[in-house]
N, C-alpha and C positions, 0 to 999 in steps of 0.2 A: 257084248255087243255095245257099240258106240253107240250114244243118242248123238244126233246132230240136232244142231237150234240153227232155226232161220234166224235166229236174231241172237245178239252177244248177249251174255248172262248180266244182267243189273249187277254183278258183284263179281268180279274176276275173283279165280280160284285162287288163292295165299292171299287173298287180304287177311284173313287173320292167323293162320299157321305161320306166316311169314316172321311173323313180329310176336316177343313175350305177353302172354295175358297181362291186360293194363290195368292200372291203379284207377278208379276212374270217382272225381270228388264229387260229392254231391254237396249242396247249401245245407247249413246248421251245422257244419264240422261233422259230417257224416264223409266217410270213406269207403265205397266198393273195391276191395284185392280180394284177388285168388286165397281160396281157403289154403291155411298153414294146419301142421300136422298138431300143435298146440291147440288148434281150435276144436279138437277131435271135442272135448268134454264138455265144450258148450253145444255144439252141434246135437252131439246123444240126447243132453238134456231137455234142448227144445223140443225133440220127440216123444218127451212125456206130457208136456203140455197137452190139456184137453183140446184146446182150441186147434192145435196145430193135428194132434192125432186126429179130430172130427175130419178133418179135409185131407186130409196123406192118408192114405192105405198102406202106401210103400214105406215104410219106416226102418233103420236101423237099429237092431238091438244091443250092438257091444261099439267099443271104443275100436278093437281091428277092423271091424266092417265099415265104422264112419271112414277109416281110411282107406281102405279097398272104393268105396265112395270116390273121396278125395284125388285117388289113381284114377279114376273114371272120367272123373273133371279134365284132370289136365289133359287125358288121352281125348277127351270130346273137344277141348280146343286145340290139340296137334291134328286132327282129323278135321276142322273146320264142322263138327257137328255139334257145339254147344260150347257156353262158356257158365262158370258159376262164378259169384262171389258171396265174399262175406260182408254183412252190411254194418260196418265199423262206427264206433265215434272215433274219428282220428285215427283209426288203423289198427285201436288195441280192440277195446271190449267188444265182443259182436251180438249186434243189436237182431241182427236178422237174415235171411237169404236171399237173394236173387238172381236169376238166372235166363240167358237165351237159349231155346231149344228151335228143336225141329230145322232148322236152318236151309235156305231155300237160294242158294243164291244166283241161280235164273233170274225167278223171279222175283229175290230181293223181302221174301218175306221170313218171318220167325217168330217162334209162341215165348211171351213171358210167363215167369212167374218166380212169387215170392211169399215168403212169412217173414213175421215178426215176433220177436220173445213178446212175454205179456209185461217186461218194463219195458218197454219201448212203441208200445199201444198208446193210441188215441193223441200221440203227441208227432203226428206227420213224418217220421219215420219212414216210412213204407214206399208215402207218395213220393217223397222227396229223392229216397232212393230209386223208384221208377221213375220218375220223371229226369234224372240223371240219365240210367245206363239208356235210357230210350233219346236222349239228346244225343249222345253219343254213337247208338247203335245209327241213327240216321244220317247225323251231320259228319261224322267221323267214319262210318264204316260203309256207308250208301241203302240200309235196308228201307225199302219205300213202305211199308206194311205190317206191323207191329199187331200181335193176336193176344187178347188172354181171355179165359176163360174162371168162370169159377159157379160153384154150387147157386142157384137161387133164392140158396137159402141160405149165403152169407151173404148180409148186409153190409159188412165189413169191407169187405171186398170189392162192395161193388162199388164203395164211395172212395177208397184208395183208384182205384180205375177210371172214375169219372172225373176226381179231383185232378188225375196226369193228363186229360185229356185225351181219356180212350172212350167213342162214344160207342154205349149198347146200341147195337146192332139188332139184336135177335136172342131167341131161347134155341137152345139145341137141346130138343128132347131125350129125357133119358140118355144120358149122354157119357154120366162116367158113375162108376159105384162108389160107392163111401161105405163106412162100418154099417151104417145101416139102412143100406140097401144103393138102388138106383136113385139118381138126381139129375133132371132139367139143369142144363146150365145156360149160365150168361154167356155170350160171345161180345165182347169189346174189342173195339181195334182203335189205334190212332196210324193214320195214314201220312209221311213226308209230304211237305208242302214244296212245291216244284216251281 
């Protein structure tokens, strides 16, 4: 069944299937590209980290499944449902992930999210990197409404969020599980200026 819109979608369908996933730079020599099959050993690794395990559930356990992964990404951006990157200094060492999900392009919206290894903590990494793909996602790709969420019981989190200019909104009860247990999360959004 067709859905018909009274109104044209905020985002014509192949804005981004049309065109290769982009390189896209962020300030400090930091670089967002599509994960390469090399990164497979840093990507496993980060999923040992405590900090990163506390907040993923979904984790990869071998080096063939981060790439099975990897196959995911790029089919999520030939389908216009998601893009990943790796968050680079300069394109080599990867510092961290980030990514658009959920993708909406009616109405022009899409959920972030990201981590960082634990060397590339507390040194603006993170923001710097969102506040990149989030210039990008709006000024470049047209998305009006930017979402992310996370535990209320990362603080970490919520000051990367706040620093990009995603203002909390609200608590969403009970909202997603963790290793241990149910967790309230933050809902932040930053909204395109028109």
């Amino acid at each position: 069944m067709t859905r018909v819109l009274s109104t044209p979608p905020t985002i014509p369908p192949g804005s981004l299937a049309d065109s290769p996933q982009p390189v896209v730079p962020a300030s400090g020599g930091l670089l967002l590209r599509p994960w390469e099959r090399a990164d497979a050993p840093a990507f496993l690794s980060a999923y040992q980290d405590d900090e990163i395990k506390r907040w993923h559930t979904r984790r990869p356990s071998t080096e063939p499944q981060v790439l099975e992964w990897f196959d995911t990404y790029r089919q999520d951006w030939e389908r216009e449902k998601g893009g990943h990157w790796a968050v680079t200094r300069d394109g080599g060492e990867v510092l961290g992930r980030i990514a658009l999900r959920g993708l909406d392009f009616d109405d022009g919206i899409a959920d972030v999210a990201y981590w960082v290894l634990p060397a590339a903590r507390g040194a603006g990494a993170a923001s710097r990197a969102l506040t990149a793909l989030t210039t990008w996602a709006m000024d470049e790709i047209g998305f009006h409404r930017l979402e992310l969420d996370h535990s209320t019981r990362n603080p970490a989190s919520c000051r990367v969020a706040t620093k990009s200019g995603y203002l909390l909104e609200g608590t969403k009860r009970s909202a997603a599980v963790h290793d241990d247990g149910r967790h309230d999360m933050h809902l932040h959004a930053r909204i395109r200026d028109i």
